[in-house]
C-alpha angles and dihedrals in degrees: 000000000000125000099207117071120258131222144179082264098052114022094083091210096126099173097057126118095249083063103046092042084061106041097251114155094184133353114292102257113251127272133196109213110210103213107191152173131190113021094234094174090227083065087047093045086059100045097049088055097041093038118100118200092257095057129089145232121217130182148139125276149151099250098314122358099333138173088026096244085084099058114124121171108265152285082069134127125221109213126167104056092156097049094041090051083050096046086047093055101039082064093042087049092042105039095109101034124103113292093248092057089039090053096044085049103059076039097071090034101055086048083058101053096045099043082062085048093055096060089058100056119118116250089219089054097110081173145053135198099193128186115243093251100051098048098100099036082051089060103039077062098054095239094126087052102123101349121103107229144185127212129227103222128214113156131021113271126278100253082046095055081047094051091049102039083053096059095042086058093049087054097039115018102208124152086234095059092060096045101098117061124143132213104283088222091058095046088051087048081052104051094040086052093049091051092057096049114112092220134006112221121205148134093209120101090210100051094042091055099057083065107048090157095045108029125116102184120208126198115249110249102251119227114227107250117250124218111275147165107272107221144155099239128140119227143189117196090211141170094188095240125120091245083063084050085220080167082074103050079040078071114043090047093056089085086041112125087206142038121283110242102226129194126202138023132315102236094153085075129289081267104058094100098053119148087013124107094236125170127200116243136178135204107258139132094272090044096119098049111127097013124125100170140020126208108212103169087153103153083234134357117204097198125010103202089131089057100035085059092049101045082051085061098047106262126145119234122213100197146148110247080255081074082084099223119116122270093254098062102053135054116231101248091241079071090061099075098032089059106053091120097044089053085057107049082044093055092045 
């Protein structure tokens, strides 16, 4: 016997009782349902290349693709309002409470929105494409149940944030390090889930290479570079929180011969910064100008626009491989302090 459920659009038995009771003069073709979240245009990219014109597009939305984040190129349907609208204001409500608290938050929300997905899923569908933060609440449903699946991937797993942020903390105690932890059972749902994915999706390089045997590996969409002031300054994104390892740009800018241009806020404390040259900058559009390279030592990064804008105007990034580009768009920041000379022959 088959281990995988049966049913009128799958079982290919076209003379039997259950056919002819409902009028079916041959087995429904087969549909993949793409079951998404944010509209990150590598993943739309990907949809609008894999998609045939019998399969359907399902995500979240506010009557219709809003916020825009939801705006996937059409034919597509928007179900869940009420749960989006709840999801929107649970991280309005939450965006300045404790990480834990933040985290359990999106959470409940997400199980929310994808539990009203679910219902809306095509029976033909014998295949899903599911957005990362839908995948356990999918299956808490049951809508994985005999369907194969892959999984558009926008942050580490779970058990992997955990794993860094452990060793960060090792590194570098803080109270913020330690402030997201997820419930153990639900990380293990998550892993157990991933490895039976047919096929992980991401444009990240971390995440894709935790699954050498599942990855399919986009290229990050490339902003065109705007006019800007060409410089030799040395800047850190911030914000000034562990996850970010700010400890380690602290010390790289302390040979520095001019200040360090830092974004964000200083949540480590107004002190942290003490001893070192330090200037205020804001995200702007003229944000890059002077800058000739950026340290970006963040224990992990979910999504690098800010450095794929600046590597599009030229600029050299100092990163971890958690910074998500390619190898071969980064330098390792070992590299930082070894290359003074060389940043100043390129600025002159």
């Amino acid at each position: 016997m088959s281990a995988v459920p049966r049913s009128c659009a799958s079982c290919d038995e076209t003379g039997c009782a259950m056919h002819r009771r409902h009028g079916l003069k041959a087995a429904p073709a087969e549909r993949t349902c793409f079951v998404v979240d944010d509209a990150w245009p590598e993943f739309a990219s990907f949809v609008a290349a894999s998609r045939s014109a019998e399969d359907r597009l399902l995500a979240p939305g506010l009557f219709g693709p809003r916020p825009a984040r939801y705006a996937w190129p059409a034919p597509m349907q928007h179900r869940a309002a009420i749960a989006t609208a709840r999801r929107h204001l649970v991280m309005r409500r939450v965006a300045r409470a404790p990480g834990a608290i933040r985290q359990r938050a999106y959470l409940d929300a997400d199980r929310d929105v994808a539990r009203t997905l679910a219902k809306a899923i095509d029976y033909r569908a014998r295949h899903l494409v599911v957005a990362q933060a839908w995948l356990p609440w999918l299956e808490e449903a049951g809508a994985l149940g005999g369907r194969s699946f892959d999984v558009l991937m926008s942050r580490y797993p779970i058990a992997e944030i955990h794993r860094r942020l452990d060793e960060a903390a090792a590194a570098a105690p803080s109270a913020t390090i330690a402030d997201f932890r997820a419930d153990p059972a639900l990380a293990a749902r998550e892993a157990d889930l991933l490895a039976r994915a047919r096929r992980i999706v991401t444009p990240h390089a971390g995440i894709a290479a935790l699954f050498p045997d599942q990855a399919v590996k986009l290229a990050w969409h490339r902003p065109q570079p705007r006019p800007r002031r060409g410089g030799d300054r040395v800047a850190f994104l911030g914000p000034t929180i562990m996850r970010q390892r700010p400890d380690v740009a602290r010390a790289h800018a302390a040979a520095l011969d001019r200040p360090l241009l830092l974004f964000g806020e200083l949540l480590e404390g107004s002190d942290f910064w003490d001893g070192i040259a330090i200037e205020r900058r804001t995200m702007g559009r003229g944000w890059l100008d002077d800058i000739g390279a950026i340290l970006h030592p963040a224990t992990m990064t979910v999504e690098p626009r800010r450095l794929l804008e600046a590597l599009a105007a030229g600029v050299t990034i100092y990163a971890t491989p958690g910074c998500g580009l390619d190898p071969a768009d980064y330098l390792p920041l070992e590299a930082f302090a070894a290359a003074p000379d060389e940043r100043r022959r390129a600025a002159a």
